[in-house]
C-alpha positions in Angstrom: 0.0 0.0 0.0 0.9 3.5 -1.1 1.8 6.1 1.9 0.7 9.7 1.2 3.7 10.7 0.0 3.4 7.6 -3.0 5.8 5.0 -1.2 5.5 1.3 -0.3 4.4 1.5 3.8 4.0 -1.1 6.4 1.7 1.1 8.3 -1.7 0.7 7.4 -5.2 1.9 9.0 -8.1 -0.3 9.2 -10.3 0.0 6.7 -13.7 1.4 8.1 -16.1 -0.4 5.8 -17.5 -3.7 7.2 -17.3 -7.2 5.9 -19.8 -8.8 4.2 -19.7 -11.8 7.0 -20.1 -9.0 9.8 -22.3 -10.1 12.1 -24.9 -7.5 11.5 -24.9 -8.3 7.8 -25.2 -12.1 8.4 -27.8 -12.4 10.8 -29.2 -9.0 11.9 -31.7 -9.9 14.4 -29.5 -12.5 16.7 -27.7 -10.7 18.8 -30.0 -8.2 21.3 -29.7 -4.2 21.1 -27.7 -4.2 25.0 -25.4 -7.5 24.4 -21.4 -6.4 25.4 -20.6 -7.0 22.3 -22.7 -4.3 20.0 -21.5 -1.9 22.7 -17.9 -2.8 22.3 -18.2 -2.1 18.5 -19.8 1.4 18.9 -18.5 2.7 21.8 -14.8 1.6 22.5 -14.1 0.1 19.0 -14.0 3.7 17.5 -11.6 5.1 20.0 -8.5 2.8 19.6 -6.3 5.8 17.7 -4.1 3.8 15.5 -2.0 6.8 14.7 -0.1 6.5 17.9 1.1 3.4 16.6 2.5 4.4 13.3 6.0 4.6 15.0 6.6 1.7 15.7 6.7 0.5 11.9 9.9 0.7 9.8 8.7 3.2 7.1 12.7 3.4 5.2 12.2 2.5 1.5 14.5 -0.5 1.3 13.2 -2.1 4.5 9.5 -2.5 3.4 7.8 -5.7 4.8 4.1 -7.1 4.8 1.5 -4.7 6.1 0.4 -4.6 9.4 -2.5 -6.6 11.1 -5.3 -3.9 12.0 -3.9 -2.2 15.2 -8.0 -1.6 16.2 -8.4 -5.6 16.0 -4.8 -6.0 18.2 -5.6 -3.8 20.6 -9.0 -5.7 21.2 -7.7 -8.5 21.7 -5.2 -7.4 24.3 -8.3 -5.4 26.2 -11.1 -8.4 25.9 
């Protein structure tokens, strides 16, 4: 993936559009309106900043890797 300034990164954000298997695509009515896990994805989901973790990924041209994981989906795992 291209950076901003048109070069091979290893830091990428997570994409904001929603899988096709999400949850709420699959089988809308199954999980209730309250349960942890809608809240999660609303309310603490949005707030992971993955900007504060661009640092810590080697951005020098001739050291270019694979992308990484989604930082959001890292993170909560390491919370949950």
């Amino acid at each position: 993936m291209l950076n901003p300034f048109g070069e091979q990164s290893m830091f990428r954000k997570t994409s904001p559009q929603l899988s096709l298997f999400d949850i709420d695509n699959m089988f809308p009515n199954i999980l209730p309106p309250k349960d942890w896990c809608r809240i999660y994805r609303k309310e603490i989901y949005p707030l992971i900043d993955e900007d504060k973790f661009r640092d810590l990924y080697n951005e020098e041209k001739d050291k270019v890797g694979r992308p990484n994981k989604s930082v959001k989906t890292t993170i909560s795992i390491l919370i949950l």
